[in-house]
N, C-alpha and C positions, 0 to 999 in steps of 0.2 A: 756317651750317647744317653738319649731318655731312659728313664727308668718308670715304669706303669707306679702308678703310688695303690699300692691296696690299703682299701677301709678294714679298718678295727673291729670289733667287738663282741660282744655275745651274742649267740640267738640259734634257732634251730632253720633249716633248709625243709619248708614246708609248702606245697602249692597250694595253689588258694582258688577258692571257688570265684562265683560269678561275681560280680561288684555288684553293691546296691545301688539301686537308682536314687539321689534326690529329687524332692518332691518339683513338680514344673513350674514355672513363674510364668505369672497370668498373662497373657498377650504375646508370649514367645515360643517359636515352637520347642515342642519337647525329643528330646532320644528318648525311644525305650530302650534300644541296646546295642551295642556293635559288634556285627559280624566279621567276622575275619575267613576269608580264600584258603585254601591252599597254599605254602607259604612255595616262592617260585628260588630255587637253584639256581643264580646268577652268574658265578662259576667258578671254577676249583682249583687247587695246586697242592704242593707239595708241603710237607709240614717241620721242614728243618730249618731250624735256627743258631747258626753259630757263630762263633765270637765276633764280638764288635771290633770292624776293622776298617771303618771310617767307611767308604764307596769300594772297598775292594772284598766286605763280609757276604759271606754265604747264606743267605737269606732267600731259602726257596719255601716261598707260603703267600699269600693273597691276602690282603688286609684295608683295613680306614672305608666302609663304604660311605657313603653321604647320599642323600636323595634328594629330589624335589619333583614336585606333581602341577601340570598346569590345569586350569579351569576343564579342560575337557578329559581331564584321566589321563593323559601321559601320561608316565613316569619316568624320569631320568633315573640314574645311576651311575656315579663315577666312584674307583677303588684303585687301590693299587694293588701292582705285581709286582711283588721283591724279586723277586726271582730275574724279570725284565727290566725292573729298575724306573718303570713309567706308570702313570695314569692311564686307566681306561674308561671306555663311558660305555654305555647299552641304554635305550629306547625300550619302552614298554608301554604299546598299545592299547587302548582301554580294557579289549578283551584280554587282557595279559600275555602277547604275543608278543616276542623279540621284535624289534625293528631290524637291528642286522644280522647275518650271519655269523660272524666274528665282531667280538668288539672293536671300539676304536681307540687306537692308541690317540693320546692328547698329549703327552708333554716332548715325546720325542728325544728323552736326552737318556740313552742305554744303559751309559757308564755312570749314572747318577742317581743318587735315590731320590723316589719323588714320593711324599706322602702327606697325607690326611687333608682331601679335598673339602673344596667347598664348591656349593653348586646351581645359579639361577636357572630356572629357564623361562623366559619373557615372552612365548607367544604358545597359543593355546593349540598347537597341534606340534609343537618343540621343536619349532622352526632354527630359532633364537636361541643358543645355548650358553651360558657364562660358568667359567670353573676357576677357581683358586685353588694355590695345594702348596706345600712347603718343600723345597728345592734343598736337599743336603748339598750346596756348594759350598767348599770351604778356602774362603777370599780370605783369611790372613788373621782374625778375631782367634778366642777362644776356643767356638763353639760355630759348624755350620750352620748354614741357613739362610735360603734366600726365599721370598713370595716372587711366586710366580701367575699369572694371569692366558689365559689363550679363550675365545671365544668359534663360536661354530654357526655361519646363519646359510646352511644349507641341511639344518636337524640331525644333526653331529653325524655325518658322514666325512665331513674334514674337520679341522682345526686351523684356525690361525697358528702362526711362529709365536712359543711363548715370549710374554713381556714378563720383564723384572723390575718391580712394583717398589723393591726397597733396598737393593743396591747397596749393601755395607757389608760389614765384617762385623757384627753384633748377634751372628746367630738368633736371624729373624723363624719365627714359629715357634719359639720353644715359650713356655708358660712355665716360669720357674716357681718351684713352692721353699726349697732349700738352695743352696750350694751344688748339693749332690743330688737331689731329684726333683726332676721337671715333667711336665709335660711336653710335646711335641705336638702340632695341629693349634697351638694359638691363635688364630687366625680366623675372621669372618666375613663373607659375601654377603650385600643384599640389593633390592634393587627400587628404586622408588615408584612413584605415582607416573610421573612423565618417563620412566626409562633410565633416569640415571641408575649409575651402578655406585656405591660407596664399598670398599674395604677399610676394614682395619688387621693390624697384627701387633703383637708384642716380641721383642726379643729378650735372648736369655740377660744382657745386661740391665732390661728392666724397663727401658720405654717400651709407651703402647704409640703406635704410628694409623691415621688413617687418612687412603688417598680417594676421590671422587674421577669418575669419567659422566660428563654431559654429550659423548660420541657413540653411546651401544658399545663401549671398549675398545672404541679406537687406540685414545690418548688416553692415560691418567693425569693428575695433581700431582705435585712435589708432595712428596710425603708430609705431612702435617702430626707435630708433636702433640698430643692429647696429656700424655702423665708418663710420668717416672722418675723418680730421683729416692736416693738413700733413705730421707725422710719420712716419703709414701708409699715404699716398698717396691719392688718390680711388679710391673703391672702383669698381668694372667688371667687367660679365658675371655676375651671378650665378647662378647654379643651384641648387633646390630639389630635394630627396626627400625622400619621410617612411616610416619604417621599419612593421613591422604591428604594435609595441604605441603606435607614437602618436610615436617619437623622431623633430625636424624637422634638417636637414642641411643647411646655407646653407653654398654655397660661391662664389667669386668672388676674382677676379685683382686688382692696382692698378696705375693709370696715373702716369706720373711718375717710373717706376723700370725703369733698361732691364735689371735681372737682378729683374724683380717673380717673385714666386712666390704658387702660389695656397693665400689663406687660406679656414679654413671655421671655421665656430660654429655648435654644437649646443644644442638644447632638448630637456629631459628631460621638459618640462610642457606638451608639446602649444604650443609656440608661445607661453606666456605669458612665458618671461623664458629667453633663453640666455647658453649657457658665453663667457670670454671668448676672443675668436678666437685663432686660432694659423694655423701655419704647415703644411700638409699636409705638404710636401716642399722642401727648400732645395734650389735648383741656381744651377751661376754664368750661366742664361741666363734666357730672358724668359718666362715661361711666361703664357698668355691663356688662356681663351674657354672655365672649364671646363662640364664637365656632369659632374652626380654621379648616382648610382642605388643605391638599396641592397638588398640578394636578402632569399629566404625565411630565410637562416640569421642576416641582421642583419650580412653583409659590406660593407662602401661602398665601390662602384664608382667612379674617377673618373677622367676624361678629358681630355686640354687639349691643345694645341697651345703646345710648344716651339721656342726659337730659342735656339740655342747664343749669337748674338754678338749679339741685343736685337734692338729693335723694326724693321719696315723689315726685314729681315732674312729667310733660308730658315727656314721652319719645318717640323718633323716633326711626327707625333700622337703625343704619351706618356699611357699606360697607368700605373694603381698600383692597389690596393686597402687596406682597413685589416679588419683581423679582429679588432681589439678597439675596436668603437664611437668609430672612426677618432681614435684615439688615436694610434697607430701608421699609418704607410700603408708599403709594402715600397716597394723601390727601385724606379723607373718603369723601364719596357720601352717603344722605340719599337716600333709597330704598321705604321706606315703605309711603311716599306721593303718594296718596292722603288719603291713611288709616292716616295719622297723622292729618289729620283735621278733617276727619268723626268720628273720637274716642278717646276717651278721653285720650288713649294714648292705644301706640303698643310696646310691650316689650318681654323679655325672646325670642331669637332668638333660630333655631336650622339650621342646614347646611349641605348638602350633595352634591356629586361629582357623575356624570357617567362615562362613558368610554369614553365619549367625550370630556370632561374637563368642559361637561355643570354645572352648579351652582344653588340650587335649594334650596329655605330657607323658610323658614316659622315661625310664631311667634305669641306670643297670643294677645289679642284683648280685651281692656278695654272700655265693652262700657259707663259704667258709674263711677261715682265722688265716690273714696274709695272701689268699687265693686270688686268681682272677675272678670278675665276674661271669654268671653263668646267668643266661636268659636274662628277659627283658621285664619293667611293670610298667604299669600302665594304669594313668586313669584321666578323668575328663569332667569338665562341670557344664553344667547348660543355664550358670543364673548370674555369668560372668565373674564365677571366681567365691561366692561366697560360699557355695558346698561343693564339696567334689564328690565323686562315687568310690567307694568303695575301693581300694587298690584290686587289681588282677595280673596275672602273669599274661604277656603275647599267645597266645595256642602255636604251643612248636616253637616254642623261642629257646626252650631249655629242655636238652637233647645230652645227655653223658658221654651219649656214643660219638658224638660231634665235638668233644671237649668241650672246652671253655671256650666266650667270646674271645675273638681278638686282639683287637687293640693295642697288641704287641709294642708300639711306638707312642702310646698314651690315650687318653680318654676323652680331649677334649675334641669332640664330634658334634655330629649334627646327623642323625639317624630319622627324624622325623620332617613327616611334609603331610601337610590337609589343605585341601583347596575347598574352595564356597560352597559346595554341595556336598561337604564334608566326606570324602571317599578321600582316607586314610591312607600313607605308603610309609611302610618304617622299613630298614633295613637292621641288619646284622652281621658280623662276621661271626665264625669259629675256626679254634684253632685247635687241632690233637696233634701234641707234639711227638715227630717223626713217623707221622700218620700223612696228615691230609688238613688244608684250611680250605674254606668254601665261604663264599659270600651269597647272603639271602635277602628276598625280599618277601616283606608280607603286605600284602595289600587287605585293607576292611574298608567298611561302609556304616557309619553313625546312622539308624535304623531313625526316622523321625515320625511320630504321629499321627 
């Protein structure tokens, strides 16, 4: 099974005050600051963990949340239940009220593990709901793992029969870094201009796979080869964006190379055939876990977690952009200083856009040597990317009493979502072993001028 990879290094576990603002740039509106809710108890379970025993292990604890927010403040939510063995999803009303009374089971299959969602939602009161999540079925390969797809357009009170998006025996989901440690949740949803929906995944043998629906996910595409082979490493982490005339943006790290750097390939055709990959940015260190996003003006945002001396190792957040249809990406900026001294390292990025073109990233937090991470950081720029603020910890993200984040099954998630009007929704799990794990949600609001 996955093994969580913990970051390296030195540093002391210290909370950090308020972020400084940079200065406004002239003609755009400005943040002064972001307020953060009450953070909302999404829901809880049991905190045992016992041996890996393929779909028949003892896995009672709650885990993988993933989010997304529409124009009007919904919030979705989908996470799994080890315990039940399925995906759930919960509704959250702009005033931060439950849609249902119980959640809603999605994937439907009891005896099988189902984890680390991904999750659209396409209409502005969460009519239209779309989720991905990674299926432990194991067809005959090495290693389990199927993508599975189910949609909801009565605002997740049912689900479609899920679909199985990649159909083999390659142990689809897993983002391999070694032989022996991967990640689990490889895997990413997005949804275009008109509606289409594009996935991609990687499996543990090392291709990265991505399919298209032009039906609201009726149908998909035959799965489509992007990369992988001995050569280029196993492909891992990928990340999705699609620009407003339809351009698709696949980006994602490889495992097997302790100075990997992260490659991406574009579609010009809506997803039916893309460019041949390249190299975003060469560094002599290990670069993971990207997430890409691209603004109104057709800029690509992208995000990753560096390590100067490879894998195992202290990692930073680096920051870049491309202004020519990421042909180009300028020289990365680390963000996450002064968090890279105060702990032991800051990795696993996530990324999101408002309507302003603001940039607002967050990523987990190693307070100590081999640990999981505890609590979340956060920071955000308003001049598309050339200063950011100040790093800050989530308010209530990091809790002792609550153990450590989750993530039990890996780190490669997708915890954040910002819609136009920039009203923020991040999630979190924790987990206290043989205790209690709980999934959260923190809702804020980027304060504007």
């Amino acid at each position: 099974m996955s093994v969580p990879i913990p970051c390296l290094g030195r540093g002391l576990f210290v909370l950090l005050a308020a972020a400084l603002i940079p200065a406004p740039v002239p003609g755009q509106a400005d943040l002064s600051a972001v307020t953060w809710d009450e953070k909302i108890e999404v829901a809880s379970g049991g905190g045992h963990r016992g041996p890996w025993r393929m779909n028949e292990s003892e896995f009672r604890y709650i885990d993988d949340p993933t989010v997304a927010i529409t124009e009007q403040s919904f919030v979705g939510v989908a996470w799994a239940d080890q315990s039940r063995q399925d995906i759930f999803f919960q509704i959250y009303e702009p005033d931060g009220k439950k849609r249902f009374q119980e959640p809603v089971n999605v994937s439907g299959s009891p005896r099988i593990f189902s984890w680390l969602p991904r999750m659209v939602i396409g209409s502005g009161d969460a009519s239209d709901v779309y989720i991905l999540w990674q299926e432990i079925v194991f067809s005959g390969g090495s290693h389990g793992g199927e993508i599975l797809f189910a949609r909801s357009t009565d605002g997740g009170k049912t689900f479609s029969n899920p679909v199985n998006l990649s159909n083999s025996i390659a142990g689809d989901g897993k983002g391999r870094l070694t032989r022996r440690y991967w990640h689990n949740g490889s895997l990413d949803l997005a949804m275009g201009p008109q509606g289409d929906l594009y996935a991609a995944w990687t499996e543990y043998e090392g291709n990265l796979w991505f399919s298209r629906s032009t039906d609201g996910g009726k149908n998909f595409s035959d799965p489509l080869r992007i990369a992988g082979s001995q050569d280029a490493g196993p492909a891992r982490g990928p990340s999705l964006t699609i620009a407003a005339e339809g351009t698709v943006y696949l980006a994602w790290t490889v495992g097997e190379d302790k100075a990997a750097d992260i490659h991406l390939a574009k579609s010009s055709d809506h997803g039916r055939s893309f460019g041949a990959p390249r190299i975003a940015f060469e560094s002599d260190g290990h670069s993971d876990a990207p997430k890409i996003a691209v603004d109104s003006e057709g800029t690509v945002h992208l995000v990753y977690a560096e390590s100067p001396i490879g894998p195992f190792d202290r990692y930073y957040i680096s920051y870049t952009r491309s202004n020519d249809g990421a042909r180009t990406f300028e020289k990365p900026q680390e963000i996450s200083s002064p968090h890279t001294q105060q702990f032991e390292s800051v990795s696993f990025p996530a990324l999101s856009l408002d309507g302003e073109d603001n940039i607002y990233i967050i990523w987990e937090l190693f307070p100590s040597r081999g640990a999981y991470p505890q609590g979340l950081g956060f920071t955000y720029s308003i001049d598309g990317g050339r200063m950011f603020a100040s790093p800050s910890i989530i308010p209530s993200s990091v809790d002792p009493a609550l153990g450590v984040n989750g993530s039990q099954q890996g780190l490669l998630m997708r915890k954040l979502a910002v819609n136009g009007a920039a009203a923020i929704a991040v999630v979190n799990s924790t987990f206290k072993r043989n205790r209690t794990s709980r999934i959260w949600l923190f809702r804020g609001q980027a304060v504007r001028r």
